[in-house]
N, C-alpha and C positions, 0 to 999 in steps of 0.2 A: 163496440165498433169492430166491424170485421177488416181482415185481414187480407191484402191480395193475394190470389192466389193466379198460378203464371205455370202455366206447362213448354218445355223449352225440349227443343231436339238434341239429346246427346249422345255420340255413336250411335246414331238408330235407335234409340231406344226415347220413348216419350216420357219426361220427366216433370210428374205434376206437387206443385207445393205451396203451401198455404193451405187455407180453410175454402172449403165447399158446405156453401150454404145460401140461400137464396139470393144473397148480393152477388156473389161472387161466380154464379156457376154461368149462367149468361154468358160474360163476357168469355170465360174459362173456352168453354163449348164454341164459340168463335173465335178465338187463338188455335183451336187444335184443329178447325175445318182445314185450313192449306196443309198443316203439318201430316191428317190422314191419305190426304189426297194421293198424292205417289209412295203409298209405301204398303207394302205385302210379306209377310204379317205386319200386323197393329201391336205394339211390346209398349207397355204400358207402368210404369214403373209409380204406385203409390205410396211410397215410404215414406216420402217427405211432407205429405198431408198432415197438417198438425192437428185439425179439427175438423169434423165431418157431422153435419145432420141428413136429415132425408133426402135434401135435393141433392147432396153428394149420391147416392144413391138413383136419382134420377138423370146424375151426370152418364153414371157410369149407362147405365140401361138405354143412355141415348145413343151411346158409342157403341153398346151390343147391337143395336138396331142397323146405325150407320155400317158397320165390319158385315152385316147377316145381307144386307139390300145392295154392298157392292162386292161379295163374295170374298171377302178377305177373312182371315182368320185375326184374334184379336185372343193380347193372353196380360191380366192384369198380376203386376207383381206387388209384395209388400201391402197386400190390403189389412189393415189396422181393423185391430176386437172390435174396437168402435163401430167402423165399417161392418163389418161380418155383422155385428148382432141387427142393426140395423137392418141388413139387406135378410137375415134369416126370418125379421117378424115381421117385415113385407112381405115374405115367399118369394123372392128374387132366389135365384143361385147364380152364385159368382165363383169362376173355377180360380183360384188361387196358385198361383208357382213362386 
């Protein structure tokens, strides 16, 4: 059984946690639509992702797309091995800070 997962705005910064994984990314990706809307840069904080498969991976790559088509800059922090190896054998590149 998966786990919710729930991105919440603190000092400006987007803080996402829980598992990203097919149940959970859907609803995730629509919690964060208001919270991208008025804000420039996108600060994205993944540290408190406890477990992550591919569609974690297609979360993030939908939020590259959303930051690229409304010209905002977008910088993901605390992205987990798990993450990284995954997005390295897709051929994604994710800039990490």
């Amino acid at each position: 059984m998966s786990k919710a997962a729930i991105i919440a705005d603190e000092k400006g910064q987007l803080i996402v946690s829980g598992e990203l994984n097919f149940a959970t990314i859907v609803g995730l990706w629509k919690q964060s639509l208001p919270l991208l809307t008025n804000r420039s840069p996108i600060d994205i904080d993944l540290s408190q992702v406890t477990l992550s498969n591919s569609a974690g991976i297609a979360l993030l790559i939908e939020w590259l797309k959303y930051a690229k088509q409304n010209n905002k800059a977008i910088t993901f922090h605390g992205i987990s091995a798990q993450l990284q190896s995954i997005a390295a054998v897709a051929g994604v590149a994710l800039s990490s800070h």
